[in-house]
DOKE-562441 format. One record per atom (N, C-alpha, C): residue in one letter; x, y, z. Coordinates in steps of 0.001 Angstrom, whole numbers, plus 500000, padded with zeros to 6 digits. Layout:
# DOKE-562441
AXYZ
...
//
This chain:
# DOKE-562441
X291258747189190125
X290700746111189330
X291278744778189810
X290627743995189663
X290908742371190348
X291502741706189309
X292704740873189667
X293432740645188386
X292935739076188783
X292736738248187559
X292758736816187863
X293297736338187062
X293682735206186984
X294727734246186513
X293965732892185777
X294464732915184479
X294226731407183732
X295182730292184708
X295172730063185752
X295821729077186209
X295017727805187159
X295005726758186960
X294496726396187924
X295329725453189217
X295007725837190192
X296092725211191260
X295458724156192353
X295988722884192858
X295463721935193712
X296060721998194730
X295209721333195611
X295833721426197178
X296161720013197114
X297607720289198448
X298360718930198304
X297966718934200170
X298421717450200203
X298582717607201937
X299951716783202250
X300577717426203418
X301806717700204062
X302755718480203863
X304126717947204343
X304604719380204116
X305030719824202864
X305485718774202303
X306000718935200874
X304423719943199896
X303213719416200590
X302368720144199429
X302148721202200147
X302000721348201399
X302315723148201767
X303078723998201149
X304414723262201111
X305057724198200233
X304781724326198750
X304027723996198383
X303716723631197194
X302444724667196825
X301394725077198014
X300462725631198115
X300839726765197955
X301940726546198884
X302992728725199158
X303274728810197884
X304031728214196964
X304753728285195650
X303675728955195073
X301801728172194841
X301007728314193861
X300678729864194210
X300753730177195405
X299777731644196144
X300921732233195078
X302018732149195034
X303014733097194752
X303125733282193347
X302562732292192963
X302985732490191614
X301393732827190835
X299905733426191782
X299191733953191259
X299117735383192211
X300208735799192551
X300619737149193008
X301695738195192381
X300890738938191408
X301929739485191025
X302635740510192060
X302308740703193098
X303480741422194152
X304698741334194897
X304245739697194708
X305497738868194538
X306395738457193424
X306281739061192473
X307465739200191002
X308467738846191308
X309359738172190594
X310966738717190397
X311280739480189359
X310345739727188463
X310952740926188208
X310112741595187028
X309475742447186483
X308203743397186055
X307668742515184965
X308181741265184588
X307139740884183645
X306098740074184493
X306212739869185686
X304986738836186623
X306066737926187163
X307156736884186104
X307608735563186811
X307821735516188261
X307632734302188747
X307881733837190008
X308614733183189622
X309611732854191191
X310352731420190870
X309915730163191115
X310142729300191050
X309660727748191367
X310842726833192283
X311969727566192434
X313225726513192966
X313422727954193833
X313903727077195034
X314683728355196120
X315947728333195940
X316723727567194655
X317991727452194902
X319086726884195959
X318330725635196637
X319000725600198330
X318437723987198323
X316918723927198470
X316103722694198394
X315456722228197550
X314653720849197222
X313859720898196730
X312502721032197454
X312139721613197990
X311539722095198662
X309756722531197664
X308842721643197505
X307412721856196318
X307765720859195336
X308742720565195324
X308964719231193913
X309161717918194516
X308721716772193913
X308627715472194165
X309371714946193088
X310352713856193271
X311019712939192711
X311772711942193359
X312454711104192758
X312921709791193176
X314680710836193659
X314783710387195253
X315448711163195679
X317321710756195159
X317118709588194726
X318317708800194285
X318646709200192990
X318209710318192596
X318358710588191073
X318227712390191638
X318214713092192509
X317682714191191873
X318275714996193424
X319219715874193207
X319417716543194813
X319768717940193685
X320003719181194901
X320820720232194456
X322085720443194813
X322627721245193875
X324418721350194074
X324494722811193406
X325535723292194255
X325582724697193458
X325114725791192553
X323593725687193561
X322451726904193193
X321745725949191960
X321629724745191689
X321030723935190474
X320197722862191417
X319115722332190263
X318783720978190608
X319603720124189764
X320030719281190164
X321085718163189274
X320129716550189064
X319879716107187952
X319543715253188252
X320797714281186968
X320823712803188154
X321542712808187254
X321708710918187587
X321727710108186798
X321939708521186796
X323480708136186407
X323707706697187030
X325134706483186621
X325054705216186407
X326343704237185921
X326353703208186111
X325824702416187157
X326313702861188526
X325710702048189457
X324535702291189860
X323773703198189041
X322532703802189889
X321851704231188633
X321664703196187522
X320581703438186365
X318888703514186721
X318552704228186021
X316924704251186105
X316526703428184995
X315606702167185614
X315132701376184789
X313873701800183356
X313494703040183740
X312604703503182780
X312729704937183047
X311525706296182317
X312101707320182634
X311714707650184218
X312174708719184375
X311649708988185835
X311685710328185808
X310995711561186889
X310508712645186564
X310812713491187461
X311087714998187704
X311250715811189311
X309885716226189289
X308578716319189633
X307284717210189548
X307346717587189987
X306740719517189902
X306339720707190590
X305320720412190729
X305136720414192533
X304058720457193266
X302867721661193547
X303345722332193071
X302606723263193339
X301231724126192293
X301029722889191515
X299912723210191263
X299379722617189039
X298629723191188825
X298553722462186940
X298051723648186479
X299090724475186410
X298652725511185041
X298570725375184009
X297072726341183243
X296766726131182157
X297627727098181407
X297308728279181163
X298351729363180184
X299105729740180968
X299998730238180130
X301722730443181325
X302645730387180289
X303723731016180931
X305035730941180329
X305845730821181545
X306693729663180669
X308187728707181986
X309161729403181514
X310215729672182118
X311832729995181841
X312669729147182668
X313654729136182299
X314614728150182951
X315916727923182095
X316961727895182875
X318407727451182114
X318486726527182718
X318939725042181564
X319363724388181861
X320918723955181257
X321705722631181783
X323309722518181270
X323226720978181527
X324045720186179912
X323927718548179842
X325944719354180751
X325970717920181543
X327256717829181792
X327434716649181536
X327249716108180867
X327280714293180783
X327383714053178925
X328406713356178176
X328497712363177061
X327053712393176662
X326512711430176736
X324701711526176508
X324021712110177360
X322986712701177029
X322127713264177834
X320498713458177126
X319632712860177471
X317955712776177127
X317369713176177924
X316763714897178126
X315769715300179165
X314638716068178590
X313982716584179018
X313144717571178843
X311965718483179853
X311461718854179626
X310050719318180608
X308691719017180434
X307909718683181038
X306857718446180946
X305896719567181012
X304782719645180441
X303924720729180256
X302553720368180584
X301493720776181015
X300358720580180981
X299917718780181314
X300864718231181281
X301191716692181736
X300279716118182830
X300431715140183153
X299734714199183864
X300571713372184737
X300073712982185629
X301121712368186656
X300380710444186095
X301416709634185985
X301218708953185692
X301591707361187391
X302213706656187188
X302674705837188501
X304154706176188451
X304138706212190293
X305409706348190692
X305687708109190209
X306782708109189714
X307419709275188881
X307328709407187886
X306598708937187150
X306372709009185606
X305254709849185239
X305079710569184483
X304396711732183847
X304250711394182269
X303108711781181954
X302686711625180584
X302547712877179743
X302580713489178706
X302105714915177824
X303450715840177330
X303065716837176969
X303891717784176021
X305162717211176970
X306186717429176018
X307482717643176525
X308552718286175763
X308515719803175618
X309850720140175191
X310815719727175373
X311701718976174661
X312900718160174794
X314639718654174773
X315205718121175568
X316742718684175684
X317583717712175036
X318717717296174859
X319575716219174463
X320944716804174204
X321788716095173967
X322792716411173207
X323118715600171870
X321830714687171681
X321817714462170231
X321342715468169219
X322283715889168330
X321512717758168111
X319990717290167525
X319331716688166603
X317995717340166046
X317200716781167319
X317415716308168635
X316510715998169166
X316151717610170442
X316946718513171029
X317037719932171662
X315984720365170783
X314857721364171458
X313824722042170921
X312671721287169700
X312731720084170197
X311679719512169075
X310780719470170218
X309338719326169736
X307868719080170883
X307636717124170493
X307771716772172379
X307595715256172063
X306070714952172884
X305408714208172842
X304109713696173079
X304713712749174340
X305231712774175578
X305779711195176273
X304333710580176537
X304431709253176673
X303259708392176821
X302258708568175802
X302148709669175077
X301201709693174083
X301640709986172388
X301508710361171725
X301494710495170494
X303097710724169419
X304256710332170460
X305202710333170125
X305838711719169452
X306489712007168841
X307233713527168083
X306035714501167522
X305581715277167936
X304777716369167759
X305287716765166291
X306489717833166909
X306942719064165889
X308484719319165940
X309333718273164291
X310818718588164909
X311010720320164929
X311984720732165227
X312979722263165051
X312445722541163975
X311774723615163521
X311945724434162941
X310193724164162321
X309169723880162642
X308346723372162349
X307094724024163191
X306163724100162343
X304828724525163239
X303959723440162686
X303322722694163733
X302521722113163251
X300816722275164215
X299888722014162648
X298549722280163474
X297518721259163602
X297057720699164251
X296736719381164725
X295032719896164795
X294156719168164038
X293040719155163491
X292205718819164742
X290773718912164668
X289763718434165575
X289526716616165383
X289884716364164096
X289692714955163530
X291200714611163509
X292343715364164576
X293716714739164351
X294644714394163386
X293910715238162384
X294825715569161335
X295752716590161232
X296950716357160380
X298173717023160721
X298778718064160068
X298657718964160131
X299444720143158561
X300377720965159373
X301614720792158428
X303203721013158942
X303740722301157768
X303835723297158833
X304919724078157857
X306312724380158167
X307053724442157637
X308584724884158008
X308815726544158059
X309038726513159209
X309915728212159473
X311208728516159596
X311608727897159730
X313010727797159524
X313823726348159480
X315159726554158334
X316082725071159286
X316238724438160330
X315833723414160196
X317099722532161508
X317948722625161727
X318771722830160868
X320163722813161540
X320822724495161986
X319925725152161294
X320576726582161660
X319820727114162964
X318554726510163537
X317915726721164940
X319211725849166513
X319696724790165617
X320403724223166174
X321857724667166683
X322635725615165488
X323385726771166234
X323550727155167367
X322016728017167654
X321872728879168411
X321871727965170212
X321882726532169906
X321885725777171330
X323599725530171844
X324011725975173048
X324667725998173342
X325586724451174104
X326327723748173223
X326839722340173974
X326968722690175179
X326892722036176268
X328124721681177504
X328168723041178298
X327190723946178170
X326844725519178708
X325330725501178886
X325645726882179726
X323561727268180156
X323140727588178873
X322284727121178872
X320752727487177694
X319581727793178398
X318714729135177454
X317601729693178413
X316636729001177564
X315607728341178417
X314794727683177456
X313322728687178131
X312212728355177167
X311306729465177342
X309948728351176522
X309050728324177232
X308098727730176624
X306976728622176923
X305742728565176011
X304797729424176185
X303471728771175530
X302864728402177043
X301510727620176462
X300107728549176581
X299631728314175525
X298400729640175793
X296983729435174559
X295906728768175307
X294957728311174570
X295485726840173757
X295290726834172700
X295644725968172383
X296683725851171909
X297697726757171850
X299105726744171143
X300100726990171935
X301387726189171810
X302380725887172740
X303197726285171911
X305048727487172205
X305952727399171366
X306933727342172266
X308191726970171827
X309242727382172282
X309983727837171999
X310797728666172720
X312277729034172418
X313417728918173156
X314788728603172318
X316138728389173187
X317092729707173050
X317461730323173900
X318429731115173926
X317409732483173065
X316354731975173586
X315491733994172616
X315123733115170826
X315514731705170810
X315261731990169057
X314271730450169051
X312693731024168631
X312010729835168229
X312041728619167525
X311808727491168669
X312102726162168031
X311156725323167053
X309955725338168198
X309388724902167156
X307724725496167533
X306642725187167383
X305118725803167635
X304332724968167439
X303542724537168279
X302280723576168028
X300958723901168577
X299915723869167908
X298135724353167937
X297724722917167725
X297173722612168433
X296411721491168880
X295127721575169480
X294299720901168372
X293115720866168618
X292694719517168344
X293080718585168915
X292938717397168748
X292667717054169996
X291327715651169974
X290826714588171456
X291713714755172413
X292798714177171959
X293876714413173185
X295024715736174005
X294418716886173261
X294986717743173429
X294549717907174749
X295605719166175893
X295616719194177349
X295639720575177397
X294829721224178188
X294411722971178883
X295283723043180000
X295716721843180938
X296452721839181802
X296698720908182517
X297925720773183436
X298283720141184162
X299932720024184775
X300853719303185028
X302168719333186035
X302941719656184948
X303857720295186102
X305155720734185105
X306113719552185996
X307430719486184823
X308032718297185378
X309176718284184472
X310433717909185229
X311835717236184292
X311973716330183977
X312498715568183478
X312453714307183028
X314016713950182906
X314303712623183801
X315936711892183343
X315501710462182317
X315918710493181362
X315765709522179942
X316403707806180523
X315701707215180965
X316583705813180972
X317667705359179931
X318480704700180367
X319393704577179187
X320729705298179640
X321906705059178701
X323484705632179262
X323239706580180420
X324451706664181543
X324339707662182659
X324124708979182284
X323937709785182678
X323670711213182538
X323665712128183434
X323969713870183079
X323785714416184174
X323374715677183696
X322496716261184401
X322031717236183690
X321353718863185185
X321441720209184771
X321249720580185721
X320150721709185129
X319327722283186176
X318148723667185666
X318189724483187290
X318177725850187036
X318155726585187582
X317433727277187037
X317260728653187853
X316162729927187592
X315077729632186976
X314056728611187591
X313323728177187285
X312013729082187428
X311599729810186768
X310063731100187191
X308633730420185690
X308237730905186270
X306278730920185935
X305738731812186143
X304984732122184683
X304397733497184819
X302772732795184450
X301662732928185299
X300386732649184693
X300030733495183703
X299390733141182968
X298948734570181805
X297313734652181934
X296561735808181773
X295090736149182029
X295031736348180472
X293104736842180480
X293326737451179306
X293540738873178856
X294307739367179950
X294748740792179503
X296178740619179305
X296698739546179091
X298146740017178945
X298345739338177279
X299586739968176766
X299801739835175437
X300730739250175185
X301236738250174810
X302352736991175092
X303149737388173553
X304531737093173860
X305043737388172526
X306042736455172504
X305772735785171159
X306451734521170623
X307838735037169526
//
Protein backbone atom coordinates (compact mmCIF):
# COMPACT_ATOMS: atom_id res chain seq x y z
CA UNK A 1 0.00 0.00 0.00
CA UNK A 2 1.31 3.55 -0.85
CA UNK A 3 1.70 5.53 2.17
CA UNK A 4 1.29 9.40 1.66
CA UNK A 5 1.87 12.13 3.79
CA UNK A 6 -0.22 15.34 4.96
CA UNK A 7 2.93 17.28 4.34
CA UNK A 8 3.63 19.70 1.98
CA UNK A 9 7.30 20.38 0.89
CA UNK A 10 9.07 23.28 -1.48
CA UNK A 11 11.95 23.28 -3.51
CA UNK A 12 14.73 25.58 -2.56
CA UNK A 13 17.73 26.37 -4.89
CA UNK A 14 21.42 25.96 -3.84
CA UNK A 15 23.12 24.28 -1.61
CA UNK A 16 21.68 25.18 1.51
CA UNK A 17 18.07 24.20 -0.17
CA UNK A 18 19.45 20.89 -1.46
CA UNK A 19 19.99 20.06 1.70
CA UNK A 20 16.91 21.06 2.62
CA UNK A 21 15.23 18.97 -0.25
CA UNK A 22 17.33 15.74 1.26
CA UNK A 23 15.93 16.68 4.83
CA UNK A 24 12.13 16.92 3.18
CA UNK A 25 12.65 13.30 1.07
CA UNK A 26 13.58 12.05 4.55
CA UNK A 27 11.30 13.10 6.51
CA UNK A 28 8.37 11.72 4.02
CA UNK A 29 10.26 8.30 4.25
CA UNK A 30 9.39 6.27 6.74
CA UNK A 31 12.52 3.89 6.05
CA UNK A 32 14.42 6.36 7.08
CA UNK A 33 13.05 6.53 10.90
CA UNK A 34 14.95 7.08 13.88
CA UNK A 35 13.07 5.21 15.50
CA UNK A 36 9.38 3.08 15.06
CA UNK A 37 7.17 5.92 15.60
CA UNK A 38 8.19 7.53 11.85
CA UNK A 39 10.42 10.73 13.41
CA UNK A 40 13.17 11.98 11.37
CA UNK A 41 15.71 14.23 12.45
CA UNK A 42 16.03 17.80 11.27
CA UNK A 43 19.70 18.78 12.80
CA UNK A 44 22.81 16.50 12.00
CA UNK A 45 24.18 17.55 15.21
CA UNK A 46 27.60 18.89 13.56
CA UNK A 47 26.06 21.77 11.07
CA UNK A 48 23.55 23.79 10.31
CA UNK A 49 23.32 22.34 7.41
CA UNK A 50 18.89 22.93 5.81
CA UNK A 51 18.41 25.87 8.31
CA UNK A 52 18.79 29.55 7.55
CA UNK A 53 19.56 32.26 10.06
CA UNK A 54 21.51 35.30 10.91
CA UNK A 55 24.89 33.57 11.30
CA UNK A 56 26.00 36.10 14.15
CA UNK A 57 23.44 34.79 16.44
CA UNK A 58 23.19 31.11 15.74
CA UNK A 59 26.26 28.35 15.34
CA UNK A 60 26.51 24.75 16.97
CA UNK A 61 28.47 23.68 20.03
CA UNK A 62 28.41 20.45 21.61
CA UNK A 63 25.90 18.32 19.63
CA UNK A 64 23.27 21.65 20.06
CA UNK A 65 22.22 24.57 18.01
CA UNK A 66 23.05 27.54 20.36
CA UNK A 67 21.60 30.57 19.60
CA UNK A 68 22.44 33.13 21.53
CA UNK A 69 22.84 37.43 21.74
CA UNK A 70 25.04 39.46 24.07
CA UNK A 71 25.82 42.77 25.02
CA UNK A 72 28.02 43.44 22.25
CA UNK A 73 26.05 41.66 19.74
CA UNK A 74 22.19 42.53 20.53
CA UNK A 75 19.50 41.78 18.02
CA UNK A 76 17.65 44.82 17.27
CA UNK A 77 14.26 43.01 16.87
CA UNK A 78 13.40 39.26 16.94
CA UNK A 79 15.30 37.15 14.66
CA UNK A 80 14.68 33.43 13.66
CA UNK A 81 16.87 29.90 12.72
CA UNK A 82 14.28 28.50 9.70
CA UNK A 83 14.05 24.89 8.63
CA UNK A 84 14.56 24.77 5.15
CA UNK A 85 13.35 21.99 4.26
CA UNK A 86 10.04 22.35 3.58
CA UNK A 87 6.01 23.71 5.31
CA UNK A 88 4.32 20.97 6.90
CA UNK A 89 0.86 20.78 7.42
CA UNK A 90 0.08 17.85 10.19
CA UNK A 91 3.03 16.61 12.09
CA UNK A 92 4.41 16.24 15.28
CA UNK A 93 7.97 18.20 16.36
CA UNK A 94 10.12 16.93 19.32
CA UNK A 95 12.98 18.59 20.52
CA UNK A 96 14.93 19.38 23.86
CA UNK A 97 15.71 22.45 24.46
CA UNK A 98 18.08 24.37 27.65
CA UNK A 99 17.86 28.50 28.68
CA UNK A 100 21.58 28.91 29.85
CA UNK A 101 21.24 32.56 30.20
CA UNK A 102 19.48 35.00 33.37
CA UNK A 103 16.66 35.92 30.80
CA UNK A 104 15.76 34.02 28.16
CA UNK A 105 12.55 34.62 25.43
CA UNK A 106 12.34 31.84 22.69
CA UNK A 107 10.13 29.65 21.13
CA UNK A 108 9.21 27.68 17.81
CA UNK A 109 7.46 28.51 15.10
CA UNK A 110 4.76 26.36 13.55
CA UNK A 111 2.97 26.42 10.38
CA UNK A 112 4.51 30.16 10.16
CA UNK A 113 5.41 32.33 7.45
CA UNK A 114 8.60 33.73 6.51
CA UNK A 115 8.33 37.25 6.90
CA UNK A 116 11.72 39.93 5.88
CA UNK A 117 15.10 39.09 6.56
CA UNK A 118 14.75 36.45 9.52
CA UNK A 119 11.65 37.19 10.84
CA UNK A 120 8.74 34.75 10.75
CA UNK A 121 5.20 35.33 11.58
CA UNK A 122 2.39 32.47 13.24
CA UNK A 123 1.91 29.89 16.02
CA UNK A 124 4.66 29.94 18.38
CA UNK A 125 4.95 27.65 21.26
CA UNK A 126 6.89 29.65 23.64
CA UNK A 127 10.02 28.99 26.00
CA UNK A 128 11.25 31.59 28.70
CA UNK A 129 12.41 31.57 31.96
CA UNK A 130 9.77 33.93 32.99
CA UNK A 131 7.62 30.97 34.44
CA UNK A 132 3.82 31.70 33.10
CA UNK A 133 5.31 32.58 29.83
CA UNK A 134 7.08 28.33 28.96
CA UNK A 135 4.18 26.36 27.21
CA UNK A 136 1.67 29.14 26.57
CA UNK A 137 0.56 29.32 22.48
CA UNK A 138 1.68 32.94 21.16
CA UNK A 139 0.32 34.35 17.73
CA UNK A 140 4.07 36.36 16.68
CA UNK A 141 3.13 39.07 14.17
CA UNK A 142 -0.41 38.18 14.52
CA UNK A 143 -2.98 37.90 17.16
CA UNK A 144 -0.79 38.10 20.17
CA UNK A 145 -1.33 35.22 23.33
CA UNK A 146 -3.50 32.47 21.95
CA UNK A 147 -3.77 30.06 25.04
CA UNK A 148 -1.89 30.65 28.55
CA UNK A 149 -0.77 26.99 30.42
CA UNK A 150 -3.26 25.14 31.22
CA UNK A 151 -5.96 26.30 28.80
CA UNK A 152 -7.74 25.04 25.68
CA UNK A 153 -8.98 27.44 23.71
CA UNK A 154 -11.45 27.26 20.59
CA UNK A 155 -11.39 29.95 18.15
CA UNK A 156 -14.71 30.37 16.15
CA UNK A 157 -15.24 30.80 12.26
CA UNK A 158 -16.43 34.54 13.22
CA UNK A 159 -13.14 34.62 15.69
CA UNK A 160 -14.75 34.22 18.57
CA UNK A 161 -13.16 32.86 21.62
CA UNK A 162 -14.28 30.07 24.27
CA UNK A 163 -11.62 29.14 26.93
CA UNK A 164 -11.63 26.26 29.21
CA UNK A 165 -9.20 25.42 31.95
CA UNK A 166 -7.60 21.91 32.30
CA UNK A 167 -5.48 22.30 34.56
CA UNK A 168 -3.33 25.02 36.77
CA UNK A 169 -0.73 27.21 35.86
CA UNK A 170 1.28 26.92 38.17
CA UNK A 171 1.23 23.17 38.75
CA UNK A 172 1.90 22.57 34.62
CA UNK A 173 4.74 24.85 35.46
CA UNK A 174 6.46 22.31 37.90
CA UNK A 175 6.85 19.92 35.53
CA UNK A 176 9.38 22.57 33.35
CA UNK A 177 12.68 22.05 34.16
CA UNK A 178 14.99 25.57 35.05
CA UNK A 179 18.54 25.71 33.65
CA UNK A 180 18.16 21.75 32.25
CA UNK A 181 16.89 19.82 29.00
CA UNK A 182 13.18 19.97 28.51
CA UNK A 183 11.40 17.70 25.87
CA UNK A 184 9.06 19.84 24.20
CA UNK A 185 6.48 18.10 21.81
CA UNK A 186 4.03 19.94 19.70
CA UNK A 187 1.34 18.34 17.66
CA UNK A 188 -0.42 20.10 14.84
CA UNK A 189 -3.19 18.21 13.12
CA UNK A 190 -6.22 19.71 11.20
CA UNK A 191 -7.13 22.34 12.93
CA UNK A 192 -5.86 21.74 16.42
CA UNK A 193 -2.43 22.34 17.76
CA UNK A 194 -1.26 21.03 21.49
CA UNK A 195 1.59 20.90 23.36
CA UNK A 196 3.50 19.23 25.71
CA UNK A 197 6.69 19.74 28.06
CA UNK A 198 8.45 16.93 29.55
CA UNK A 199 5.22 14.28 28.45
CA UNK A 200 2.64 16.78 30.42
CA UNK A 201 0.12 19.04 28.31
CA UNK A 202 0.44 22.70 28.18
CA UNK A 203 -1.86 24.09 26.59
CA UNK A 204 -4.41 23.15 23.14
CA UNK A 205 -5.74 25.31 20.55
CA UNK A 206 -8.63 24.57 17.56
CA UNK A 207 -8.74 27.27 15.39
CA UNK A 208 -11.04 27.94 13.02
CA UNK A 209 -10.67 31.36 12.48
CA UNK A 210 -9.74 33.76 8.87
CA UNK A 211 -6.42 33.67 10.03
CA UNK A 212 -5.88 30.34 11.01
CA UNK A 213 -2.71 28.34 9.06
CA UNK A 214 -2.77 24.38 7.49
CA UNK A 215 0.87 25.08 7.02
CA UNK A 216 4.02 26.41 6.71
CA UNK A 217 8.06 26.92 8.34
CA UNK A 218 9.18 25.66 11.32
CA UNK A 219 11.55 28.02 13.09
CA UNK A 220 13.36 29.21 16.56
CA UNK A 221 13.15 32.29 17.58
CA UNK A 222 15.94 34.62 19.78
CA UNK A 223 13.56 37.45 21.65
CA UNK A 224 15.28 40.97 21.26
CA UNK A 225 15.93 42.44 24.42
CA UNK A 226 18.57 41.36 27.55
CA UNK A 227 21.43 38.86 26.16
CA UNK A 228 20.51 35.37 26.06
CA UNK A 229 21.45 31.97 25.37
CA UNK A 230 19.62 29.25 24.63
CA UNK A 231 20.25 25.65 23.02
CA UNK A 232 17.83 22.62 21.00
CA UNK A 233 18.93 19.46 20.02
CA UNK A 234 17.26 16.16 18.82
CA UNK A 235 15.36 17.95 16.73
CA UNK A 236 12.82 15.08 14.60
CA UNK A 237 9.41 15.45 12.55
CA UNK A 238 7.05 13.07 12.10
CA UNK A 239 4.41 13.95 9.09
CA UNK A 240 1.10 12.46 10.06
CA UNK A 241 -1.44 10.89 7.16
CA UNK A 242 -4.78 10.00 7.72
CA UNK A 243 -4.06 6.66 8.97
CA UNK A 244 -2.16 7.49 11.82
CA UNK A 245 -3.66 8.16 15.34
CA UNK A 246 -1.92 11.02 17.22
CA UNK A 247 -2.10 10.98 20.96
CA UNK A 248 -2.28 14.08 23.00
Amino acid sequence: MTRTWNCNWMGMAGTAGLVGMLLALLACSPSWADDQQGFVPLFDGETLDGWDGDPGFWRVEDGAILGQTTADNPTQRNTFLIWEGGEPGDFELKFEYRIDSDWANSGVQVRSRRLDGYRVGGYQPDIANVDWITGIMYEEAGRGILARRGQKLVISVEGERQVERFAEEDALGQHVHPRDWNVYHVLAEGNRLVTKINGVKMHEVIDDAPEARSEGVIAFQLHSGPPMTIRFRNIRLKCLDSNDQSQD
